[in-house]
C-alpha positions as CSV (number, residue, x, y, z in Angstrom):
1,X,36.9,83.3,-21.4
2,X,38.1,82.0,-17.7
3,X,34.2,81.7,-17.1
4,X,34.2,79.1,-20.2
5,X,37.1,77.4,-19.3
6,X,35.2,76.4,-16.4
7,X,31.9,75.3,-17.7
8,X,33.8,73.1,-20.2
9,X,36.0,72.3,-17.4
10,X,32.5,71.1,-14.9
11,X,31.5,69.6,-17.7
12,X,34.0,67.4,-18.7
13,X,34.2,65.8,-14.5
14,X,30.4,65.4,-14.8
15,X,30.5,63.3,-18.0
16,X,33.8,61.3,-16.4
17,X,32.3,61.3,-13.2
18,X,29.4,59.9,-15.2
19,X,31.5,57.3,-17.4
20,X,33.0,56.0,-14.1
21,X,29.5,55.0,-12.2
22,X,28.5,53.3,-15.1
23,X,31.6,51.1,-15.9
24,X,31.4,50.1,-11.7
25,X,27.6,49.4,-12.6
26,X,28.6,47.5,-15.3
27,X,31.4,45.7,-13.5
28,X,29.2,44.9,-10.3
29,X,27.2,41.3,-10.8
30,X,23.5,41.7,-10.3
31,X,22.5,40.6,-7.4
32,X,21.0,36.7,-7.3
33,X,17.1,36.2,-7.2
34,X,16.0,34.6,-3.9
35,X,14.4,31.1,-5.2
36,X,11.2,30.5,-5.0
37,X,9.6,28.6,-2.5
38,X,6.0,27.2,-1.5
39,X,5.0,27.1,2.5
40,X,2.7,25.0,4.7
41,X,1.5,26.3,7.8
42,X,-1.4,24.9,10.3
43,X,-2.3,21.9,11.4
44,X,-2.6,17.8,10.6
45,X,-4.4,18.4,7.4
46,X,-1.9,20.3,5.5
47,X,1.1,19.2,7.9
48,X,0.3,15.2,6.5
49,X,-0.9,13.3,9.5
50,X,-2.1,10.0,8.0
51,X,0.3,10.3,4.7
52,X,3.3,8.7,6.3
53,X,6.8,9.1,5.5
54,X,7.4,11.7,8.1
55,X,10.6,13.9,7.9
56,X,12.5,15.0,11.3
57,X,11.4,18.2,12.3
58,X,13.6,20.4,14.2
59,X,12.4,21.2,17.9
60,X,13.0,24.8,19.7
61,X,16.7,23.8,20.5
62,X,17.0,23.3,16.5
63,X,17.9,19.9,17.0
64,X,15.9,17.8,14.2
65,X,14.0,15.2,15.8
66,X,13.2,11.5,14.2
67,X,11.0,8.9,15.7
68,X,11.5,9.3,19.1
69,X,9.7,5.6,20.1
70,X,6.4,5.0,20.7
71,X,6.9,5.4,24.4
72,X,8.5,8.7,24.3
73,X,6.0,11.7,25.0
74,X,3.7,13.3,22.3
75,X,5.5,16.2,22.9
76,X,8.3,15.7,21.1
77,X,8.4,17.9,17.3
78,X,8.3,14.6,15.6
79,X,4.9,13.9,16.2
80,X,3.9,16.9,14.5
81,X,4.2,14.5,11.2
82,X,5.5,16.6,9.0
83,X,4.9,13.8,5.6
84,X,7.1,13.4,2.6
85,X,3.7,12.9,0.7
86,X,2.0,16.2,2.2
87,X,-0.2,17.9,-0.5
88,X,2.5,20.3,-0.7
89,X,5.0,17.8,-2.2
90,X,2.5,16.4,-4.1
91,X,0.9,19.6,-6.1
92,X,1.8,20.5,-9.4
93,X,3.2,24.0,-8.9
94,X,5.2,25.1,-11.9
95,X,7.8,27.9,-11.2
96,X,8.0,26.9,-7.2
97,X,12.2,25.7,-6.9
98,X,11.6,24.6,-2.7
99,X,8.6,23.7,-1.0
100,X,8.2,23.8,3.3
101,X,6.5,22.3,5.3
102,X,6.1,24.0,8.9
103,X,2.7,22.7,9.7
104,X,1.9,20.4,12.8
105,X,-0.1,18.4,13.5
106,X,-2.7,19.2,16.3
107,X,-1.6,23.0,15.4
108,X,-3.6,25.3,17.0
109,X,-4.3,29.6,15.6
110,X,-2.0,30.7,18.7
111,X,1.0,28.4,17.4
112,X,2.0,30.6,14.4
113,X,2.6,33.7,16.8
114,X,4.1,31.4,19.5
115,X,5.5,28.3,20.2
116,X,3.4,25.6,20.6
117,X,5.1,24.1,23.9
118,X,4.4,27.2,25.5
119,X,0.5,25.8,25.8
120,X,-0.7,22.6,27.3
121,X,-0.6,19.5,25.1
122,X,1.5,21.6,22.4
123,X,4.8,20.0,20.5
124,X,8.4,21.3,21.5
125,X,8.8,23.9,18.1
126,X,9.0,27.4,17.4
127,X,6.3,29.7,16.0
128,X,5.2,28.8,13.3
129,X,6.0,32.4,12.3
130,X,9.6,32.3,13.3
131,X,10.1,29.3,10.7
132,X,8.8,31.6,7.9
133,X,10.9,34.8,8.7
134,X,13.8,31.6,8.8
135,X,12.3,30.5,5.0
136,X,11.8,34.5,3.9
137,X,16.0,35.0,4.5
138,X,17.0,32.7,1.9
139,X,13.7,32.4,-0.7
140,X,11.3,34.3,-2.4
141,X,7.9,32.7,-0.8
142,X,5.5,33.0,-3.9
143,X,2.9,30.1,-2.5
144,X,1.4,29.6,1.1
145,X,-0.8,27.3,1.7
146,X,-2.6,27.3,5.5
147,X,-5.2,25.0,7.1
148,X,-6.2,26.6,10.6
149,X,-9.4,26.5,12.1
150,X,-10.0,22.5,13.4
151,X,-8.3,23.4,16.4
152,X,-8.4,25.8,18.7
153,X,-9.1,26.7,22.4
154,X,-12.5,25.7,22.5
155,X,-12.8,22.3,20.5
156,X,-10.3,20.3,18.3
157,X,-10.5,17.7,15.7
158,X,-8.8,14.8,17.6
159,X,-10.9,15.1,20.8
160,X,-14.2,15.3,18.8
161,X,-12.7,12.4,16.7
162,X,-12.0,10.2,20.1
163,X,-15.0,11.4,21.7
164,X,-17.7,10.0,19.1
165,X,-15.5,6.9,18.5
166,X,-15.3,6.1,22.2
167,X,-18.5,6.5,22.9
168,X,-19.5,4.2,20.0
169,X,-17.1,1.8,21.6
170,X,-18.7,1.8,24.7
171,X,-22.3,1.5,23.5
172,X,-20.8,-1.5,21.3
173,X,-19.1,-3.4,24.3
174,X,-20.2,-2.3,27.6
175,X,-23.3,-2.1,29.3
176,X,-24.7,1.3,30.4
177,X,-23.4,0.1,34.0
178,X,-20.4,-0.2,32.8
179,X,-18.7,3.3,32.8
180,X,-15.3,2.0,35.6
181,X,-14.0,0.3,31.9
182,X,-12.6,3.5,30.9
183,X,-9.6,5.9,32.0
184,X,-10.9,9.4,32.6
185,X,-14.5,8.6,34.3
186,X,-17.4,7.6,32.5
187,X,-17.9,7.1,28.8
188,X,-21.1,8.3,26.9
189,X,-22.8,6.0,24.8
190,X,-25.1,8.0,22.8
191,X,-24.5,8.9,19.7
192,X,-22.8,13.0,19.1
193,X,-24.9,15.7,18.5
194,X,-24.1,19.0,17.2
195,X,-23.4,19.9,20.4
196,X,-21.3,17.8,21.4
197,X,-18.9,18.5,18.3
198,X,-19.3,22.7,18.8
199,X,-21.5,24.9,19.9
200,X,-22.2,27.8,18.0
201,X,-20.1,30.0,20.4
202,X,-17.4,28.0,20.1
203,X,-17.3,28.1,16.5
204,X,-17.3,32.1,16.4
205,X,-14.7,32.1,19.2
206,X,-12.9,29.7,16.7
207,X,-13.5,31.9,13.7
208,X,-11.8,35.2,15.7
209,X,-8.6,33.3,16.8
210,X,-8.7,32.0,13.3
211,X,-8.7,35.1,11.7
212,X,-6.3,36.9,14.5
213,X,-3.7,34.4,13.0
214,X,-4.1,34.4,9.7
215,X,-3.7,38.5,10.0
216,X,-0.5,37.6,11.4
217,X,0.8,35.7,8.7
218,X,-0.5,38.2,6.1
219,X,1.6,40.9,7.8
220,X,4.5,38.7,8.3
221,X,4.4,38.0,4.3
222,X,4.4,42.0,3.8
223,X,7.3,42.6,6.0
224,X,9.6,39.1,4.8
225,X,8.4,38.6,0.8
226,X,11.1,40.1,-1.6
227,X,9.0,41.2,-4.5
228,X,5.6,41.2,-2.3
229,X,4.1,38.8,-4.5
230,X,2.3,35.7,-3.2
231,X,-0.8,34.0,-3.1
232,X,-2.2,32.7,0.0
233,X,-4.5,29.6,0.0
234,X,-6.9,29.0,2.5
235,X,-8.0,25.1,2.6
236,X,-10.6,24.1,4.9
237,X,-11.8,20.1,6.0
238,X,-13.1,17.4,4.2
239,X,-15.1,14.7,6.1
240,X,-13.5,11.5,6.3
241,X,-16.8,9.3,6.3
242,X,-19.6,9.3,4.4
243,X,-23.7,10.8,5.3
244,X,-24.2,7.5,5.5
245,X,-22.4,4.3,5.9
246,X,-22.7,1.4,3.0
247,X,-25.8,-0.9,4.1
248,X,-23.5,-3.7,5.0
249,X,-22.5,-2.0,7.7
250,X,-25.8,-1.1,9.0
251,X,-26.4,-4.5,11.2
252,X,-24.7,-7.5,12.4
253,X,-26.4,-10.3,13.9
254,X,-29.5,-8.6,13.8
255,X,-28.5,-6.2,15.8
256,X,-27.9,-2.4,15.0
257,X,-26.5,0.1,16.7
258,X,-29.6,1.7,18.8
259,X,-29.7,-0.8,21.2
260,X,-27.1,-1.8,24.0
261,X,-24.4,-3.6,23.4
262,X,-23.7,-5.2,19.8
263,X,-20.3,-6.4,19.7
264,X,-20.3,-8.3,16.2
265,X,-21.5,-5.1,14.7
266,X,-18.8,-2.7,17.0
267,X,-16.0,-5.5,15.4
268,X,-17.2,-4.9,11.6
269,X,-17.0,-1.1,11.9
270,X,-14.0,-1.2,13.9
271,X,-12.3,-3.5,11.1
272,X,-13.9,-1.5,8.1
273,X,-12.4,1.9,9.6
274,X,-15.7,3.7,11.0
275,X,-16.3,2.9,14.3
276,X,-18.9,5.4,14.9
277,X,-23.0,5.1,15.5
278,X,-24.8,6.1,12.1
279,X,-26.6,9.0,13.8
280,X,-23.3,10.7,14.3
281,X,-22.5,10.9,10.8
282,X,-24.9,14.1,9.5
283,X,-23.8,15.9,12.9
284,X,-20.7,15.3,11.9
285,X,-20.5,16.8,8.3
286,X,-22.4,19.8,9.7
287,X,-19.1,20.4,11.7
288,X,-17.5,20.0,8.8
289,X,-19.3,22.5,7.0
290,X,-19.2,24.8,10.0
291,X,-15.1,24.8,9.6
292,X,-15.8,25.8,5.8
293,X,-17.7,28.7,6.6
294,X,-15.2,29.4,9.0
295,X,-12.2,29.6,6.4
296,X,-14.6,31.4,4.2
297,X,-15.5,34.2,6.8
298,X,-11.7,34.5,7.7
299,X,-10.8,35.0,3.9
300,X,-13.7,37.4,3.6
301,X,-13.0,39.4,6.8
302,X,-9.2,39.4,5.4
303,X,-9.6,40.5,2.3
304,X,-11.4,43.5,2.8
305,X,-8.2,44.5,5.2
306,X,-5.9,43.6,2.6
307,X,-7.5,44.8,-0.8
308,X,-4.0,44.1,-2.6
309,X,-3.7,40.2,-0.7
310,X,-4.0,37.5,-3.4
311,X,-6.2,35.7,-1.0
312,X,-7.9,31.9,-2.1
313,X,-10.7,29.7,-0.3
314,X,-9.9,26.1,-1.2
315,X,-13.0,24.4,-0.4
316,X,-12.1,20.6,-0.3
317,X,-15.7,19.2,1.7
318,X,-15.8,17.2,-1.9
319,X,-12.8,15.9,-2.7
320,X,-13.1,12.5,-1.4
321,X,-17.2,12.6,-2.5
322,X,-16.7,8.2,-3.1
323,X,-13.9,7.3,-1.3
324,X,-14.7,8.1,2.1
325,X,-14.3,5.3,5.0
326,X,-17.4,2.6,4.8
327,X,-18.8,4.3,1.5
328,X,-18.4,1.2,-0.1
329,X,-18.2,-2.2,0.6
330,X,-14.2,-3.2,1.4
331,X,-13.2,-0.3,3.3
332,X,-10.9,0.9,4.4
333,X,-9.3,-0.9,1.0
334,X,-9.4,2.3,-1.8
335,X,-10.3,4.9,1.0
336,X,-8.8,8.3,0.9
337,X,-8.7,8.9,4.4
338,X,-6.8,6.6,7.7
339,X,-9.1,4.2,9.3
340,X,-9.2,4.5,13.1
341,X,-6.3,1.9,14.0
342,X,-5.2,1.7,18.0
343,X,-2.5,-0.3,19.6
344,X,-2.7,-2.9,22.1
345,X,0.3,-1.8,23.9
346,X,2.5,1.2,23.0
347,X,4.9,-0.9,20.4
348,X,4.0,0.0,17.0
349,X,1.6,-3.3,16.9
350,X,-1.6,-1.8,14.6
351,X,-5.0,-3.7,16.0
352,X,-6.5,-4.5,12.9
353,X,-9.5,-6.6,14.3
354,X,-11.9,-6.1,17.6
355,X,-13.5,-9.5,16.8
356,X,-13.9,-11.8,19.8
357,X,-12.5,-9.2,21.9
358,X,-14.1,-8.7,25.4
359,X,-14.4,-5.5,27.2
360,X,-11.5,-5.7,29.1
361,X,-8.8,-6.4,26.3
362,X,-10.7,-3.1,24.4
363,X,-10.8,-1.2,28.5
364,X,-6.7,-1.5,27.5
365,X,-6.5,-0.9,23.6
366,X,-8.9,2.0,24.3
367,X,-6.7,2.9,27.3
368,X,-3.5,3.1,25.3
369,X,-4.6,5.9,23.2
370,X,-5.2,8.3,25.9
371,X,-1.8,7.5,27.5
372,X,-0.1,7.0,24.5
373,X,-1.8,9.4,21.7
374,X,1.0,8.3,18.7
375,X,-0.3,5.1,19.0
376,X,-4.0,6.6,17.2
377,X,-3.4,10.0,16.1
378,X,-3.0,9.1,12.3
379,X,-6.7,8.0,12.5
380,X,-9.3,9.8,10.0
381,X,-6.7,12.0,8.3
382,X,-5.9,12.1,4.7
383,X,-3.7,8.9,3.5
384,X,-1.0,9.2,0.8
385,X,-3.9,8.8,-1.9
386,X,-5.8,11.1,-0.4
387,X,-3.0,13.6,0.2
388,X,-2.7,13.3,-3.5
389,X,-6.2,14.4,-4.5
390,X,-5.2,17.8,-2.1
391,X,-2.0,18.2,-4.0
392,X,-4.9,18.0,-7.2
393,X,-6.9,20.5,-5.4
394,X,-3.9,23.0,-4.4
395,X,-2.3,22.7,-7.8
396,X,-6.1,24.0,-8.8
397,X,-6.1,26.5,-6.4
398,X,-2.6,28.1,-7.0
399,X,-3.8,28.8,-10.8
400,X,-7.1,29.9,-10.0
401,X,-8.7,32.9,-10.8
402,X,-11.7,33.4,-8.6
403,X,-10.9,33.8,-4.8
404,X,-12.9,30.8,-3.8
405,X,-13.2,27.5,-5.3
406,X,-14.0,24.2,-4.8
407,X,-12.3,21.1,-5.4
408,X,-15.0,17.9,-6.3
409,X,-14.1,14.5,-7.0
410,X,-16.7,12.9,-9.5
411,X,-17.8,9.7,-9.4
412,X,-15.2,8.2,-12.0
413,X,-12.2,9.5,-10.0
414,X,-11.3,12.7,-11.5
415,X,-11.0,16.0,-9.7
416,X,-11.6,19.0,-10.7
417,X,-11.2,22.6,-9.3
418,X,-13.8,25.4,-10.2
């Protein structure tokens, strides 16, 4: 009889003991979902470098900076030109509550481990990867998007950029005796070759340091996502010029650009956005394609480490198929990329027009962009329009349900992602 009196006894404390946990459950709130929140991370092309309305950025003090004046060094975080009208901002991405940008311009693969002032030519700001763990404390990251790959140790987009403009400039206004015009030594004045954009070493090299960071993210997102769920997108490059410029940019004067000097014709590029020698331009969109197979071969290599990643390729080589620089006649007027605009002096003064110019006013206009890179880094990115045809593509791309697609504008305008 005791013995029962204490069974019913034990049994009675475990059903209270069992009322009492759940009226605290019931009486504690649930704890508040993170919200959601979409990231950038690279470089100029996903940062918005050419989209204007640029946003301080905090440096590695955590002091935001604004614009700094166009004297002040390219160091600064500002110039990383972090844009208002980014593709991020300007995607369609339903559920997403906050959207980051902590891409920079001129960001190289060893930024989003460390900080990019700890190289040469890098912007005073933290890794890249110590802004996410920042954004993964107070949201659930559900969208990533990251363009990596146009820089890195071996090439980068802005020197190939001023090194196949310059020398157009050169061939266009100097003679071939000529080279003491120029800061830094002698200017070529042939046209670039494949070579001279990236060799095919470089290019692996690129594709390893690529992928090395990429793997960093992808085990930053495992260690800092609340639920674990997330899609990474992997954009790549589009061109900003055409295979070929529109014919009435071809000659000026009778003169084209295969012999030595042709100033009229150097001025009409120059004003239409392009200033580059027609025999660059297929070298050129091979480099362009060489970057896509490098952000497909990084997806790839990734996604066979991380079976359970939601891993994308966006492929945007298409996306501005008609509205490159000098596709048409009027350029750069309904463009979807920055024409290549450089300052006389470091004052914000744009140089629209090289006509009647001789080669010592462009010795100093050309001079002020190595000294002064803010004054022409904007040049052949994405403008606002064109930033929203990538916001198109990434909406696309964030629904999508193969692990690479491609994102073509047609011929009336519209884009489309398959």
């Amino acid at each position: 009889m005791a013995r029962f009196r204490r069974t019913a006894l034990a049994a009675a404390l475990s059903l209270a003991t069992a009322a009492l946990s759940s009226a605290i459950v019931a009486s504690t709130p649930a704890t508040a979902a993170l919200p959601t929140a979409a990231v950038a991370l690279g470089d100029s092309f996903v940062s918005g470098e050419g989209a204007g309305a640029y946003t301080p950025v905090p440096d590695t003090t955590g002091v935001a900076q604004g614009f700094p004046g166009w004297t002040a060094p390219n160091s600064n975080a500002f110039f990383c030109h972090r844009s208002a009208n980014a593709s991020l901002h300007r995607a369609d991405l339903p559920g997403i509550v906050d959207r980051f940008n902590l891409a920079c311009s001129g960001g190289q693969p060893r930024d989003i481990a460390a900080p990019s002032a700890d190289r040469a030519r890098g912007r005073q700001v933290p890794a890249q990867l110590d802004q996410l763990r920042a954004v993964g404390q107070t949201h659930d990251i559900d969208l990533v998007l990251i363009g990596l790959g146009s820089n890195n140790t071996s090439f980068t987009f802005g020197t190939v950029a001023e090194k196949c403009a310059n020398r157009f400039i050169a061939d266009a206004w100097t003679g071939w005796w000529e080279f003491w015009a120029y800061l830094g030594g002698p200017v070529e004045q042939k046209p670039c070759g494949d070579a001279d954009l990236a060799t095919a070493a470089q290019v692996a090299a690129a594709t390893t340091e690529t992928t090395n960071a990429v793997r960093q993210i992808l085990a930053t997102l495992a260690e800092i996502d609340t639920d674990g769920q997330h899609r990474v997108v992997l954009q790549d490059y589009t061109n900003p010029l055409p295979l070929d410029l529109t014919a009435s940019l071809h000659s000026e004067d009778d003169r084209d650009d295969t012999r030595d000097k042709f100033r009229a014709l150097g001025a009409e590029r120059y004003a239409a956005g392009c200033p580059i020698h027609r025999a660059s331009l297929l070298p050129g969109h091979r480099f362009s394609q060489g970057l896509g197979t490098l952000v497909g071969s990084v997806r790839a290599t990734l996604a066979a480490e991380f079976p359970s990643a939601n891993l994308v390729h966006l492929n945007v080589q298409r996306a501005f198929d008609g509205a490159r620089l000098c596709e048409s006649a009027g350029s750069p007027i309904g463009a979807l990329a920055t024409p290549i605009r450089l300052q006389d002096r470091p004052d914000g003064t744009v140089v629209t027009s090289l006509a009647g110019k001789d080669k010592i006013a462009i010795q100093r206009i050309a001079n002020t962009c190595v000294t002064h890179f803010q004054t022409c880094q904007e040049s052949w990115h994405p403008n606002a329009a064109g930033h929203q045809v990538l916001g198109q593509c990434l909406s696309g791309a964030a629904v999508a349900t193969a692990r690479t697609v491609a994102c073509v504008r047609s011929g009336d305008g519209a884009v489309g992602v398959g």
